[in-house]
C-alpha positions, 0 to 999 in steps of 0.5 A: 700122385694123380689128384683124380685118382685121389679126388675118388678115393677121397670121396669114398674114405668121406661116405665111410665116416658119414661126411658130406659125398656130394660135392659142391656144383662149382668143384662139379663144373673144374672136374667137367673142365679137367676131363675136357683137357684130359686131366694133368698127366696129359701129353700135349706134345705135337699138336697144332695151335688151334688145339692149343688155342681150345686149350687154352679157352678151357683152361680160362673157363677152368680158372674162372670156375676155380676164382669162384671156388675160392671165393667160396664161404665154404671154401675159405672156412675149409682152408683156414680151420685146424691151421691149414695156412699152411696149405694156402701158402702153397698155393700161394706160391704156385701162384707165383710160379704160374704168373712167372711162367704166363709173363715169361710166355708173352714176352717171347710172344711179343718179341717174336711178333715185333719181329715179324711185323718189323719183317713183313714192313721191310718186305712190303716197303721192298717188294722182293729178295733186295739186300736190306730183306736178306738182312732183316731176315738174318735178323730174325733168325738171330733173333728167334735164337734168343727167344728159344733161349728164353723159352729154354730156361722156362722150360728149365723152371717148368721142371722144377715147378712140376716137382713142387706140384706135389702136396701132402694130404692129410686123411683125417681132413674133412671131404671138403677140404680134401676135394678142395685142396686135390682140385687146386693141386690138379688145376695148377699142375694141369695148367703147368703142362699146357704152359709147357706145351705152349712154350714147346710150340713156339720153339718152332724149329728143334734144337735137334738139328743144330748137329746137322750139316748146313747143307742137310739142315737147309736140304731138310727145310726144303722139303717141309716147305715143299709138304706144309701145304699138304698140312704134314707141318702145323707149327706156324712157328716151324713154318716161318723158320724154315721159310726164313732158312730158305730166304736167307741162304738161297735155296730156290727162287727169290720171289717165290721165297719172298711171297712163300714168307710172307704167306707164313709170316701172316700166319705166324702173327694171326697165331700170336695173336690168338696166343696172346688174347687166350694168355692176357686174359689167363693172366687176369684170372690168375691174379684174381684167384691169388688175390682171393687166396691172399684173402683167405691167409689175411681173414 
């Protein structure tokens, strides 16, 4: 079911029974937010981190709008009258689910960015292609294994959270409420997906090629690094993987390798970075509208 869709055919079953039709501005400014994201059943897939990075300050703006949504005297009478708990305690959950899915986002984040800096200090200290880099770079290699591990089994929930996205909506409720309810379920759906997309970002290099030849997987890396600066790959991720293939098994000269990771690596943190402020600040916004709708199950 499309929650935009359903938001239009809402409006028109309230005119035909003389029900309020002009929503309240707040539902007005989420459905500005939604169409600048490009609604809940968009695809984010292979799209750079300053798009992600936009994304995601339109979803903070979005939720701010929601936190006030809810807050809403009218809002609060409409989920609660004619026993809509039930509702609310969906939402609830969904809550639950999206700051499940925030905290397990910043942690791959931090433990990618510990990695990092933890490299860029040895290549500093180093100076060039000495043993102790070669080794701390296997390391991250190993470690960026168990990110996408983590990163994997997230997906893996996000699934199932999509599928729990869905909400029945009774018709005989009043405009309101059924804009309100429509509206919350878009939101969160919506904000699954970039999540997802997100998560898709920070595996940098694909699982597909784990059924390549070494000598393949290495020759293929080999020629990204040789076109990334012609901006064919804009995964910051992808970038210091491959850079990192490069360094640890010796295709091309050392130095430059050395100099080539590092240029990625002060990428991969600025990235990080942005990822995380966008994230941290989400996450705070998040706990505010579930605190409010806890609210609204206790009044």
């Amino acid at each position: 079911m499309e929650f935009s869709s359903l938001n239009t055919k809402t409006h028109n079953h309230a005119r035909s029974n003389s029900l309020p039709s002009k929503p309240h501005p707040i539902i007005l400014q989420c459905n500005g937010h939604l169409s600048k994201l490009g609604g809940a059943n968009s695809n984010y897939d292979a799209i750079s981190s300053l798009t992600l990075i936009h994304k995601l300050n339109i979803l903070q703006n979005l939720h701010i709008c929601i936190e006030k949504l809810v807050q809403l005297p009218l809002t609060q009478e409409a989920l609660v009258k004619q026993s809509q708990e039930k509702w609310v305690d969906e939402f609830l959950e969904g809550s639950l689910r999206l700051l499940d899915t925030c905290t397990a986002t910043k942690d791959a984040l931090l433990h990618t960015k510990e990695c990092a800096r933890e490299l860029q200090s040895i290549i500093r200290r180093k100076r060039g292609g000495e043993l102790e880099v070669t080794i701390e770079v296997k390391k991250f290699l190993t470690s960026r294994k168990v990110v996408r591990k983590a990163i994997f089994k997230a997906l893996e929930i996000l699934k199932g959270n999509t599928n729990k996205c869905i909400l029945s909506i009774n018709n005989n409720k009043d405009y309101q409420t059924l804009a309100t309810v429509s509206l919350l379920k878009e939101v969160e759906m919506i904000t699954f997906s970039i999540f997802e997309s997100l998560l898709n970002f920070m595996c940098g290099t694909q699982t597909k090629r784990s059924s390549w030849s070494l000598v393949s997987k290495l020759m293929n890396s080999k020629r990204v690094s040789n076109s990334s600066s012609q901006g064919e790959d804009e995964n910051e991720f992808a970038k210091v993987d491959n850079a990192l293939e490069l360094f640890a098994f010796n295709i091309g000269s050392k130095l430059s390798d050395v100099e080539n990771l590092q240029n990625k690596l002060v990428s991969l943190g600025s990235c990080i970075q942005d990822f995380e402020e966008g994230l941290e600040s989400l996450f705070r916004r998040l706990i505010k509208i579930r605190v409010a709708l806890l609210n609204i199950l206790n009044h």
